[in-house]
C-alpha positions as CSV (number, residue, x, y, z in Angstrom):
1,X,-53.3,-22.6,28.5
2,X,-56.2,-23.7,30.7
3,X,-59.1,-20.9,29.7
4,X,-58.3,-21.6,25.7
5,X,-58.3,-25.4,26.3
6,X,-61.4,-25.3,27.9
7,X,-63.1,-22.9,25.3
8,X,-61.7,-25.2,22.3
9,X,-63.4,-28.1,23.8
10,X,-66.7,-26.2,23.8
11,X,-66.2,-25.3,20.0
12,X,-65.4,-29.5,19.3
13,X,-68.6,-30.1,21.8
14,X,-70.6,-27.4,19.4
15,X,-69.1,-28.0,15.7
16,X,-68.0,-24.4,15.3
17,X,-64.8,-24.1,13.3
18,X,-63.7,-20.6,14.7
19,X,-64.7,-18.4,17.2
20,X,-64.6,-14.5,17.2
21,X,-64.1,-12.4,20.6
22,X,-63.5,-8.8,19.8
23,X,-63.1,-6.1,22.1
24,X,-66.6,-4.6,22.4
25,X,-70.0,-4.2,24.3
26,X,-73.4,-4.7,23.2
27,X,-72.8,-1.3,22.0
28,X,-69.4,-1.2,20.4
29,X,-68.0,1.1,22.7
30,X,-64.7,1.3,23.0
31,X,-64.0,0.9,26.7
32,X,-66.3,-1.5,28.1
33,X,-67.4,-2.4,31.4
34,X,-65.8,-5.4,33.0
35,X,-68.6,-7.4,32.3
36,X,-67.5,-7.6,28.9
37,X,-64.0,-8.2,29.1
38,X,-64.0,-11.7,27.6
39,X,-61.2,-11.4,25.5
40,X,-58.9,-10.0,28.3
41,X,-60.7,-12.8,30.7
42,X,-59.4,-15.7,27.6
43,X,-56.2,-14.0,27.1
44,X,-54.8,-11.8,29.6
45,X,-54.1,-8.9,27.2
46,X,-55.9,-5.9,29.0
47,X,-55.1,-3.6,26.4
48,X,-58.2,-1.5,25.0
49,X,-58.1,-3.1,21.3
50,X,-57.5,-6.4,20.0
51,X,-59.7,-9.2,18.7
52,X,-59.2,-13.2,19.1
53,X,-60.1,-15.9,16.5
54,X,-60.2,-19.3,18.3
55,X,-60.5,-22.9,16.0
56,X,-60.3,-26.3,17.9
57,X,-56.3,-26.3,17.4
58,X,-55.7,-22.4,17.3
59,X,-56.3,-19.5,18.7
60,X,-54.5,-15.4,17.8
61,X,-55.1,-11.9,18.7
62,X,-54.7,-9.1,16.6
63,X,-54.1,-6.1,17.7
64,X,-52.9,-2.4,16.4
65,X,-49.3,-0.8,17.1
66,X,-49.8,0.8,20.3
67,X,-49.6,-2.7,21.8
68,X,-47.3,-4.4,20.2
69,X,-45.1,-4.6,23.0
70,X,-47.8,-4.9,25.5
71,X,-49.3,-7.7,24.0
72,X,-46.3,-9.7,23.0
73,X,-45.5,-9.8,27.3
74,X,-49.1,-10.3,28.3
75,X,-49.8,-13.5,25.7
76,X,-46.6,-15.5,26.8
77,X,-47.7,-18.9,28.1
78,X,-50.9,-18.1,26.5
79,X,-51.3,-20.2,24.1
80,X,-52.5,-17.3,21.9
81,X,-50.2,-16.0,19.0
82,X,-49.9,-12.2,18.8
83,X,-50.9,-10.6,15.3
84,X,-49.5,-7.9,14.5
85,X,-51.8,-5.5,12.4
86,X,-50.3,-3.7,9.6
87,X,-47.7,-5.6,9.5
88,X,-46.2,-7.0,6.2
89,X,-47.0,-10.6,5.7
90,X,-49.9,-9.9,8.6
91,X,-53.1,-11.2,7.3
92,X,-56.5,-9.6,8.5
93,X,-59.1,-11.0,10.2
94,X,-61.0,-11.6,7.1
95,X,-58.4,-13.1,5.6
96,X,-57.7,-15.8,7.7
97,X,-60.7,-16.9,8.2
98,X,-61.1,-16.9,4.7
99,X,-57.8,-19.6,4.3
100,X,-59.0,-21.6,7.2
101,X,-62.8,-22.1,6.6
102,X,-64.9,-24.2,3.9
103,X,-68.6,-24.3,2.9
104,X,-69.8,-26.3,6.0
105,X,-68.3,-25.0,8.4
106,X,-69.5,-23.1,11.3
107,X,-68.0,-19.1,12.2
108,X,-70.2,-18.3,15.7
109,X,-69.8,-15.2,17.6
110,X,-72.0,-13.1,20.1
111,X,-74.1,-11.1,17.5
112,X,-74.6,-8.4,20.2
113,X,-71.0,-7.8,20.2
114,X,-70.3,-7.9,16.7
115,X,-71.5,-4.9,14.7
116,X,-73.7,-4.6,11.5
117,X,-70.5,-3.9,9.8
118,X,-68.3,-7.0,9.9
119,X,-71.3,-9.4,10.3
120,X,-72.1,-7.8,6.5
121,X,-68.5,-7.8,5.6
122,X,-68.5,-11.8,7.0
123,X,-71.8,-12.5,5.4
124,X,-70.5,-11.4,2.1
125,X,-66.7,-12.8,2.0
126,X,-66.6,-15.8,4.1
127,X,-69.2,-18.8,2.5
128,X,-69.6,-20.7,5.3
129,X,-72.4,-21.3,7.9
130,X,-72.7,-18.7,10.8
131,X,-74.0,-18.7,14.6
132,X,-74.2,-15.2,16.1
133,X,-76.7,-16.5,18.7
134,X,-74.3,-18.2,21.5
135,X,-72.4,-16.5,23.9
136,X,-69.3,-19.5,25.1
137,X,-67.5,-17.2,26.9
138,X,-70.3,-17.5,29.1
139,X,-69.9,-20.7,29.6
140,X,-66.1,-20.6,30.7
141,X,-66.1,-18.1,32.9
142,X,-68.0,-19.0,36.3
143,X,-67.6,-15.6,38.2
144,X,-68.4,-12.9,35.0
145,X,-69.1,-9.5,37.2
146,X,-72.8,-8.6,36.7
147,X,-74.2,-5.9,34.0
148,X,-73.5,-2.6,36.2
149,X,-76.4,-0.7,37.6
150,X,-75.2,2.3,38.6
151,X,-77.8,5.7,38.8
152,X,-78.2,8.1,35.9
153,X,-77.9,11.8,36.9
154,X,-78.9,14.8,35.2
155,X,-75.8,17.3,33.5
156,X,-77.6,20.7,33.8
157,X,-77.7,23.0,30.8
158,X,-75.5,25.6,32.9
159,X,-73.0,22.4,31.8
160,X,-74.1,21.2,28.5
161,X,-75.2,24.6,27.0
162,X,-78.2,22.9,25.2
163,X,-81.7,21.5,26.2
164,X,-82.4,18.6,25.4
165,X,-85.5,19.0,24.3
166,X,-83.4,21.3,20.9
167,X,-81.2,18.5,20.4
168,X,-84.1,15.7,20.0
169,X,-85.6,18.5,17.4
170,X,-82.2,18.8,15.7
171,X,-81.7,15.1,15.3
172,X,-85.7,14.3,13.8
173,X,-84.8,16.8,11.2
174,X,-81.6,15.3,10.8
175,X,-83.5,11.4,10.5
176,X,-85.6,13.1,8.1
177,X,-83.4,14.8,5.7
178,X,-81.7,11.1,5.4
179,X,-85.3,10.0,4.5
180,X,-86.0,7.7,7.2
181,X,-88.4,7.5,9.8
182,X,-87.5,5.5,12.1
183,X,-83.7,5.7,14.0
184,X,-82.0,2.6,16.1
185,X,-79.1,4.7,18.1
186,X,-77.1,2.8,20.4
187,X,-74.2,4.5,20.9
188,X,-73.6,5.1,24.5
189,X,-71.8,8.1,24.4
190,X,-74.5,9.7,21.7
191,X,-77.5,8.8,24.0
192,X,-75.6,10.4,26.9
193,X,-75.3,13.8,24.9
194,X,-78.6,13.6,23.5
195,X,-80.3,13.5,26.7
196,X,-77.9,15.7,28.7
197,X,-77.8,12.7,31.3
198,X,-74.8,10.8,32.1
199,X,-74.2,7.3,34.5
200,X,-70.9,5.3,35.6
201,X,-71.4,2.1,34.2
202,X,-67.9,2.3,32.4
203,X,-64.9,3.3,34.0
204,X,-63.6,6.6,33.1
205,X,-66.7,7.3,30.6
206,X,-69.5,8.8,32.2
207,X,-72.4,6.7,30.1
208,X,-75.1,4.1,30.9
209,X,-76.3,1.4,29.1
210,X,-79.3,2.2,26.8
211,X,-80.5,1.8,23.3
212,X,-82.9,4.5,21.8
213,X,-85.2,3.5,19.5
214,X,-87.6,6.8,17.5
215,X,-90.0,5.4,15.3
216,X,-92.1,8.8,13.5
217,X,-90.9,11.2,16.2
218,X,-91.8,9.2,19.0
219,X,-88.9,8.4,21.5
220,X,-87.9,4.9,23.5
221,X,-85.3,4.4,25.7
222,X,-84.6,1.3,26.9
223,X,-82.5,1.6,30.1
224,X,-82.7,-0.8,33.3
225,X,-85.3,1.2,35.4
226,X,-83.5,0.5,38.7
227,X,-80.7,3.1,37.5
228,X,-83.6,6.0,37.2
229,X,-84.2,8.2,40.3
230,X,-87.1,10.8,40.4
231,X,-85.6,13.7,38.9
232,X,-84.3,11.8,35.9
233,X,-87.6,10.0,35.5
234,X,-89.0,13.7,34.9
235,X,-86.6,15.0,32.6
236,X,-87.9,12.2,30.7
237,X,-91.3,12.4,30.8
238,X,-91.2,16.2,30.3
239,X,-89.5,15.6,27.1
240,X,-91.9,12.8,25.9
241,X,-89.2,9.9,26.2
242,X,-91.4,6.1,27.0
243,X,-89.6,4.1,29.3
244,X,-89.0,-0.1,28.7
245,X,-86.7,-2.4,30.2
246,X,-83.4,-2.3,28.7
247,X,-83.5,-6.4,27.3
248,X,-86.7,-5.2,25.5
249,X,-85.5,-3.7,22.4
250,X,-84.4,-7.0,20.5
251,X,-88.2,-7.8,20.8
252,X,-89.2,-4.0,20.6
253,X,-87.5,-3.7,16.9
254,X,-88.4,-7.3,15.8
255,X,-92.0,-5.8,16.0
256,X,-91.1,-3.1,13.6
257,X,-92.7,-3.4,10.1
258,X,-92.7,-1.2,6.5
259,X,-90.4,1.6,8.4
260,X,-87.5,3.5,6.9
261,X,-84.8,3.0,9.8
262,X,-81.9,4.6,9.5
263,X,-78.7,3.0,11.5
264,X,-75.3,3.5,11.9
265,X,-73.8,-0.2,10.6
266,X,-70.4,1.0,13.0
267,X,-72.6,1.2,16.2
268,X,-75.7,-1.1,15.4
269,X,-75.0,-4.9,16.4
270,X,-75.7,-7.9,14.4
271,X,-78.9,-9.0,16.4
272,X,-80.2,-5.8,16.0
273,X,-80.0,-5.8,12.6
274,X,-80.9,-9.0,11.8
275,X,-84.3,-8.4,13.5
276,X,-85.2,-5.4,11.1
277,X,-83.9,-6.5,7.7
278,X,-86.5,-8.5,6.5
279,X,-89.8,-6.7,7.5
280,X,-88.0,-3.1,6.8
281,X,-85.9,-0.5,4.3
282,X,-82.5,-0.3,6.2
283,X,-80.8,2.9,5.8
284,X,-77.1,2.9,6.4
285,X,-75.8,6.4,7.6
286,X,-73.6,7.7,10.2
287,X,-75.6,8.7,13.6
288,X,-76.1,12.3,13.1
289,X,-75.4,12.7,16.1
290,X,-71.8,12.0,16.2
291,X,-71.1,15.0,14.2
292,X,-73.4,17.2,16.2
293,X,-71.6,16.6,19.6
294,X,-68.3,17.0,18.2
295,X,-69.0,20.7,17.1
296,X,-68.9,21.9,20.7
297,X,-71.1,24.7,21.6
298,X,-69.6,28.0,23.1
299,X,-70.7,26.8,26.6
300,X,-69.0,23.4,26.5
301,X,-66.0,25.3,24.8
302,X,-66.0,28.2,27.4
303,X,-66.2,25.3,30.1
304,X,-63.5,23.0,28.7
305,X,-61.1,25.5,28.9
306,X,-61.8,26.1,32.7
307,X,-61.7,21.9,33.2
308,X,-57.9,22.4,31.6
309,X,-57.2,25.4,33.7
310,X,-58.4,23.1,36.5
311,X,-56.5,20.2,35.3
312,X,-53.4,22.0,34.2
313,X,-53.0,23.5,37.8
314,X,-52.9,19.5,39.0
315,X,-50.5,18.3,36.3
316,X,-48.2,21.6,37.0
317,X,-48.0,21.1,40.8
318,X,-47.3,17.6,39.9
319,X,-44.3,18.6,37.6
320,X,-42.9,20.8,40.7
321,X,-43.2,17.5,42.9
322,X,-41.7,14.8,40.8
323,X,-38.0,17.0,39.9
324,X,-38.0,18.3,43.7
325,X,-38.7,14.6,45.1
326,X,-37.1,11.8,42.6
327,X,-33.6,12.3,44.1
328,X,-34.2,12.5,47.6
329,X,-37.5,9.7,48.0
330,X,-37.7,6.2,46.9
331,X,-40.7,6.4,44.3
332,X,-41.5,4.8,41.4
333,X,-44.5,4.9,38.6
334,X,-47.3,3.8,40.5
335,X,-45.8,6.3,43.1
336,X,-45.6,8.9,40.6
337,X,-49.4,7.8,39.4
338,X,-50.7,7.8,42.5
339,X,-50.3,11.3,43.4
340,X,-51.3,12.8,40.3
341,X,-54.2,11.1,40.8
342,X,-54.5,13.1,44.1
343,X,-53.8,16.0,43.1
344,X,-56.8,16.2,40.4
345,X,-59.5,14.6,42.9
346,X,-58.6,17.9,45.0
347,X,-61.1,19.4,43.0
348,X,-64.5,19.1,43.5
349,X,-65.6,19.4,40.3
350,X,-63.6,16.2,38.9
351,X,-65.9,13.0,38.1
352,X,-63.2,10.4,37.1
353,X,-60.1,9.9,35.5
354,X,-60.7,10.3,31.8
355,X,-58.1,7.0,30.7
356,X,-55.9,5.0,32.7
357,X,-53.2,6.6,33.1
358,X,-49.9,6.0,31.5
359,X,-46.8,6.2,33.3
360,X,-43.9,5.2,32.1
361,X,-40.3,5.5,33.0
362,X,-37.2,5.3,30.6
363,X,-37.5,2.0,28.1
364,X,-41.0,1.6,29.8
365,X,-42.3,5.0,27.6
366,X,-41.3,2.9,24.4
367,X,-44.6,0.9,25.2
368,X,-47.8,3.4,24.2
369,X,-50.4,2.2,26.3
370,X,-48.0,1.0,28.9
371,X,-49.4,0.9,32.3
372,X,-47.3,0.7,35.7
373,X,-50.1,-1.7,37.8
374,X,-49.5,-4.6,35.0
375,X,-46.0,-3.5,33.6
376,X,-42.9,-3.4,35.7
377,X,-43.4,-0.4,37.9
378,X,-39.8,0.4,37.7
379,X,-38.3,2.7,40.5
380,X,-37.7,6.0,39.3
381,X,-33.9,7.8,39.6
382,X,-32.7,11.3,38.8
383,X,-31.9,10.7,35.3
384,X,-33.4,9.7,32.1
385,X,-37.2,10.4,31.0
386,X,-40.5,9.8,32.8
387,X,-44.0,10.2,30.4
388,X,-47.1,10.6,31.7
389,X,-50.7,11.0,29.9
390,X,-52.9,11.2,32.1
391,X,-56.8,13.4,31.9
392,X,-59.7,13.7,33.6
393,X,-63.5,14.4,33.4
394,X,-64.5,17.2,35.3
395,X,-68.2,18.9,35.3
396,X,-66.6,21.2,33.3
397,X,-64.9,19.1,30.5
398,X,-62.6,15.8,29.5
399,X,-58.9,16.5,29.3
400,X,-56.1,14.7,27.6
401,X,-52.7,15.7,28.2
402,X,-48.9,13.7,28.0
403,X,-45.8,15.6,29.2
404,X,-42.5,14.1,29.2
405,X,-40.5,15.3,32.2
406,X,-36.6,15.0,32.8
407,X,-35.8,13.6,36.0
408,X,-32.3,15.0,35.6
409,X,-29.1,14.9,33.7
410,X,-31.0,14.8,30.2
411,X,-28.6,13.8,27.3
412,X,-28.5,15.4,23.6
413,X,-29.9,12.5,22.5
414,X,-32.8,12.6,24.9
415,X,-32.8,16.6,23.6
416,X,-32.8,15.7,20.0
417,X,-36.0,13.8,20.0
418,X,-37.4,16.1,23.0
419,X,-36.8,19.4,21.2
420,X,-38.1,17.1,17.3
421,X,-41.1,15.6,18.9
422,X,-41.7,19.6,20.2
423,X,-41.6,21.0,16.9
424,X,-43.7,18.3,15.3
425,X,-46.5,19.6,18.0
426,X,-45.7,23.6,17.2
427,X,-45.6,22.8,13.7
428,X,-49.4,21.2,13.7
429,X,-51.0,23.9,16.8
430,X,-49.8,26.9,14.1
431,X,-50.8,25.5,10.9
432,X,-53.5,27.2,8.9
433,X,-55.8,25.4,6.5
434,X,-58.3,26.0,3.9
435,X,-62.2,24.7,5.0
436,X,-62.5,21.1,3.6
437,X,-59.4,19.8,5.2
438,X,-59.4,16.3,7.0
439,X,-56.7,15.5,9.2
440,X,-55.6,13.7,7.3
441,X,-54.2,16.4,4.9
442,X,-53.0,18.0,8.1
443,X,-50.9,14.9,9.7
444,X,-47.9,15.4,7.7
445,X,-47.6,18.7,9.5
446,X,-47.1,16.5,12.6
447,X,-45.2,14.0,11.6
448,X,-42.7,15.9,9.2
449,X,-40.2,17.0,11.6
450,X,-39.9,13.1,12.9
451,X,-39.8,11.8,9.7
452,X,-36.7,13.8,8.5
453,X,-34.9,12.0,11.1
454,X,-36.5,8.7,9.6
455,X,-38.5,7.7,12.2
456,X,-41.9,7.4,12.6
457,X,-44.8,6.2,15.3
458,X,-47.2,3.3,14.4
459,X,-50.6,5.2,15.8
460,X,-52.4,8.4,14.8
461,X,-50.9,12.1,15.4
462,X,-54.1,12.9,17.5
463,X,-58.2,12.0,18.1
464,X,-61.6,13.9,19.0
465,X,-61.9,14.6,22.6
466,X,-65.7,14.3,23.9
467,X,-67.5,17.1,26.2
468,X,-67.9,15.0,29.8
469,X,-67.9,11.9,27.4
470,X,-65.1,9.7,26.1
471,X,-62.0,10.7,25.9
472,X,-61.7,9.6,22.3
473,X,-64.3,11.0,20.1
474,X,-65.2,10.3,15.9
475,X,-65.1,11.4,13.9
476,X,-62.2,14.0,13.9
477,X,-58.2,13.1,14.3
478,X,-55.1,13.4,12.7
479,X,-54.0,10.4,10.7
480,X,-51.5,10.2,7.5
481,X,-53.5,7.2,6.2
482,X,-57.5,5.9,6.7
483,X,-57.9,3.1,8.9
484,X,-60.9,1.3,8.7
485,X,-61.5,0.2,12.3
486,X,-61.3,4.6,13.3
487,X,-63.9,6.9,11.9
488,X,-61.7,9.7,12.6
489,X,-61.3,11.4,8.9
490,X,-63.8,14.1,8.7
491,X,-63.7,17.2,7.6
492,X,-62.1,20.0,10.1
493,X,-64.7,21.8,11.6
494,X,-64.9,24.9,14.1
495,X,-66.3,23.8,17.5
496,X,-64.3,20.4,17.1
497,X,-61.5,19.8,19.8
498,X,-58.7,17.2,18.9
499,X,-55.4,16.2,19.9
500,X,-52.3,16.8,19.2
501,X,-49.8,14.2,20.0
502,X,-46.5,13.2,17.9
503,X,-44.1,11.1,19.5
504,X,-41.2,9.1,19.3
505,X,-40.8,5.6,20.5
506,X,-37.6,3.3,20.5
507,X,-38.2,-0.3,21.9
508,X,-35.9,-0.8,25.2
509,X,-34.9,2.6,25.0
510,X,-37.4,5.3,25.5
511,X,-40.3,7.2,24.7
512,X,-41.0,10.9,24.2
513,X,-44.8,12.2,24.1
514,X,-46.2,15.6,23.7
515,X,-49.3,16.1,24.0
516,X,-52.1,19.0,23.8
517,X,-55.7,19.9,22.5
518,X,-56.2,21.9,19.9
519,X,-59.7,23.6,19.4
520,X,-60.7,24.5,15.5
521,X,-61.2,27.9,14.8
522,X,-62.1,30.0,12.0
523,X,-59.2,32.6,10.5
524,X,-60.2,34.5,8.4
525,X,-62.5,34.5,5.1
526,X,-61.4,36.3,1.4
527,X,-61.6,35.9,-2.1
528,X,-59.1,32.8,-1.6
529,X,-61.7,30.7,0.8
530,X,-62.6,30.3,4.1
531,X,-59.4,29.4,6.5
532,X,-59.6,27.5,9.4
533,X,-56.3,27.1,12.5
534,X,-56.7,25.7,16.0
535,X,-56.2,27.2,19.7
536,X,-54.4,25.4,22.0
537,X,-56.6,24.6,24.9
538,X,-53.6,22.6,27.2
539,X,-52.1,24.7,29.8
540,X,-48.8,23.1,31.4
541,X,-45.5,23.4,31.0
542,X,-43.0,21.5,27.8
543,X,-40.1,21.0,30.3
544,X,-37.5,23.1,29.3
545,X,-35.0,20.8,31.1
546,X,-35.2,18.6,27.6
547,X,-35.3,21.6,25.0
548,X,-32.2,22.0,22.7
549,X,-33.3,25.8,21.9
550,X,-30.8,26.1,18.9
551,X,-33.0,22.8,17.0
552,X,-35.9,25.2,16.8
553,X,-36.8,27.9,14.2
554,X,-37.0,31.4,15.7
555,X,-41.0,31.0,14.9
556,X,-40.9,27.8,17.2
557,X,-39.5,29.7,19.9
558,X,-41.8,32.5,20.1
559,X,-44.8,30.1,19.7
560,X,-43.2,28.2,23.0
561,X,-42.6,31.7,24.6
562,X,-46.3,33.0,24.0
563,X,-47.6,29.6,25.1
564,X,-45.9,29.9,28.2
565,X,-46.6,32.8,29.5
566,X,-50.6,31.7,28.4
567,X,-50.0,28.5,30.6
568,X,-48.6,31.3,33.7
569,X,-51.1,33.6,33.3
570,X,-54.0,30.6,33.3
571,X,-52.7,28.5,36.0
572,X,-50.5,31.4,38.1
573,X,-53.9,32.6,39.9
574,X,-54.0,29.1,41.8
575,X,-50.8,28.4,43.0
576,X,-49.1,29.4,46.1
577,X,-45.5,31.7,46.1
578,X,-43.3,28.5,45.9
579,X,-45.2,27.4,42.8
580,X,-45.9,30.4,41.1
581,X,-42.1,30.6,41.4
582,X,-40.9,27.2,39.9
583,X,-43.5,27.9,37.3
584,X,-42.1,31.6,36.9
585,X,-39.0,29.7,36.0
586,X,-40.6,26.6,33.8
587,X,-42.4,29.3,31.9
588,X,-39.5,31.7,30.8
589,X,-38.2,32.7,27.7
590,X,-36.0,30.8,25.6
């Protein structure tokens, strides 16, 4: 109760009637460094979503369905009440603050965590006063780590399979066709890709912190010049790119007079935006270049497929390890964690984990985003159910993958939902589609199977993967419904790479994940259209252990059959006799 006593004192001291904290940088990433981990720092929910409102005699954190459970353990004692989003009788954000605050009142917030969006959607629906100048978090916290600094290093074109010098022409013509001059990207991830660089200055993304600023063709980047060595300073300079501290653009833009600028309102923060509006035409689009890194190029799709090759040979052996070992040595998650872990930094290639990874044992699983540091880190026995998603980002590519693994004597109810959640994933990988699809048209094809057993799983079917970037990338996924917060609706294209991962989740009981990536593909084209259908890119066993082989259609089971021997004739080549063996056996026909 301490940190949110303290911090409602400072809004009394400072008049402000509520306080927003979302979960966000000065860039609206979605996993932030840990200097910006206020919310978790005020709460102790460390789960990547969730936003608080705090008044002098209140304070609540919403958050989505994947942390439900999470959040309801980490807020007790908090003094913070959990909102569930979506719920029935939930409000939004918007909407209590719209019951709670009056014409005089104050709403503050850091503006340079807030994006264009919501300050707009604030600015519109709320008529009260607003601060978006003061940073009280700050003031609380006494030992806030510093901004990280860590050195920027080139990704080679062997890697990224385009200059950069093309993509800065592709995106001016882009800026132009949307009839703007001028572009504010901030984006991490985007500014990564556009200048084939990458950094470490958020855990498992390899980004730095940067705005880019192009006012009629002429490129500034605005990056703290400590974290620029000699080779990236002449990438930069061959490619025309002016250098200025990183703190510079809030004046740099304020400077900015009778331009056309185009911004993304999603990505752009509120200070930003409130610098340029009155001097300038503000165009509101979607960064072009969102769409143009999520169409993967044939190098970064050739070299994804070798980083799961890589990555499925790690998560195999692991498979091998954890049914030989649970009965015979004391483990448990973090055990089980741990040595997955070191069986992917084995290879050379590997830059980081791509996400924290999740495993959970038996009524553990039934938690999403559960994690075993925080959670319980229960001790693992030969029976029941042990999930683990787990990626990494290699040189070569960002993997995603979940397997669900018996650790012995599996019942048929543990089969039912196994062998369901199985066909739900087989029924979405062989679908084929007509060019304009979303997937959201698609995500029925995923969920179906579970739904005929009325259940369902409160997050989407599957997101956009990034190339050496985030592991979830806009604006492709699999959803049944639009939700605001995700741009992840867009229209199916080849070259995009999402995932594809239905589960089923019952609270205190278990949880069942299956997960791969799926690459889009053209079929075919006739006098019908153009068809579209996806390539599974995931090579590691389903455990057969958990498969009930009479639930499936006899289409299901040759799709499992010819993606098993796929996965043994991928990953076979790097595994010794006692493990091309067990995999011999994991791999067989059913």
């Amino acid at each position: 109760m301490k940190r949110i006593e303290e911090f409602q004192f400072l809004l009394r001291k400072n008049n402000i009637a509520a306080y927003i904290i979302p979960t966000a940088d000065y860039h609206q990433s979605e996993y932030v460094s840990d200097y910006f981990k206020g919310r978790s720092f005020l709460s102790g929910f460390t789960g990547s979503a969730g936003t608080i409102v705090v008044t002098p005699s209140d304070a609540r954190l919403w958050t989505d369905g994947r942390y439900f459970i999470q959040a309801q353990n980490q807020l007790k004692d908090s003094g913070i009440a959990l909102m569930k989003m979506g719920m029935q009788n939930v409000p939004t954000i918007l909407e209590y603050l719209k019951s709670i605050l009056k014409p005089d009142d104050v709403l503050a917030f850091d503006g340079k965590v807030i994006n264009t969006a919501s300050f707009l959607t604030y600015e519109k629906e709320l008529k009260c006063k607003f601060e978006l100048n003061i940073d009280l978090i700050n003031e609380i916290w006494q030992d806030r780590p510093a901004l990280p600094n860590k050195m920027i290093y080139e990704l080679i074109e062997y890697y990224s399979g385009e200059s950069t010098k093309s993509k800065i022409e592709r995106l001016i013509k882009k800026i132009k066709e949307k009839k703007a001059n001028t572009h504010i990207l901030t984006s991490l991830e985007d500014q990564a890709w556009l200048y084939n660089l990458r950094g470490d200055d958020v855990d498992h993304t390899p980004v730095f912190l940067a705005y880019t600023v192009i006012v009629d063709e002429e490129i500034h980047l605005f990056v703290d010049n400590k974290k620029i060595n000699s080779n990236v300073n002449k990438i930069l300079q061959s490619n025309g790119i002016k250098l200025h501290p990183y703190d510079d653009v809030y004046s740099f833009v304020a400077g900015l007079r009778h331009k056309n600028i185009l911004i993304d309102k999603d990505k752009v923060n509120s200070v930003l935006y409130n610098n340029i509006k009155a001097n300038n035409q503000i165009i509101f689009a979607q960064n072009p270049t969102i769409l143009m890194k999520a169409i993967k190029n044939e190098t970064e799709i050739k070299n994804t497929k070798h980083a799961h090759i890589l990555d499925g040979v790690a998560v195999t052996k692991f498979m091998k390890w954890i049914k030989e070992n649970v009965a015979t040595k004391d483990l448990t998650e973090l055990d089980a964690q741990n040595y997955l872990e070191k069986l992917r930094r084995k290879e050379e290639s590997l830059i980081s984990l791509s996400f924290d990874t999740i495993c959970a044992y038996k009524e553990n699983a039934a938690m999403m985003h559960y994690n075993a540091i925080t959670g319980n880190n229960s001790r693992l026995h030969p029976e029941g159910m042990l999930l683990v998603d787990s990626g990494g980002t290699y040189l070569y590519g960002t993997t995603d993958i979940t397997r669900t693994i018996s650790l012995g004597n599996p019942s048929q109810e543990e089969k039912l939902y196994f062998t369901t959640v199985l066909k739900s994933v087989i029924d979405l990988a062989d679908t084929v589609f007509l060019k304009g699809c979303t997937g959201q048209n698609l995500d029925i094809k995923a969920r179906g199977p579970i739904w005929k057993l009325l259940i369902d799983y409160k997050c989407g079917t599957g997101h956009g993967v990034g190339h050496i970037l985030s592991v979830h990338e806009a604006p492709n996924g699999f959803r049944w419904q639009t939700v605001k917060e995700r741009n992840d609706s867009a229209v199916l294209e080849p070259g995009m790479i999402t995932t594809d991962e239905p589960g089923i989740y019952l609270e205190n009981k278990l949880g069942i994940r299956t997960e791969n990536e799926l690459l889009c593909k053209e079929v075919t084209s006739n006098e019908f259209g153009t068809f579209y259908g996806f390539e599974t890119i995931t090579y590691a066993p389903i455990d057969l252990d958990l498969i009930e082989p009479s639930y499936l259609s006899t289409d299901e089971r040759n799709w499992l059959n010819d993606y098993h021997k796929m996965v043994y004739d991928k990953i076979s080549p790097y595994l010794d006799d006692k493990e091309n063996e067990w995999l011999k056996n994991y791999t067989r026909k059913i």
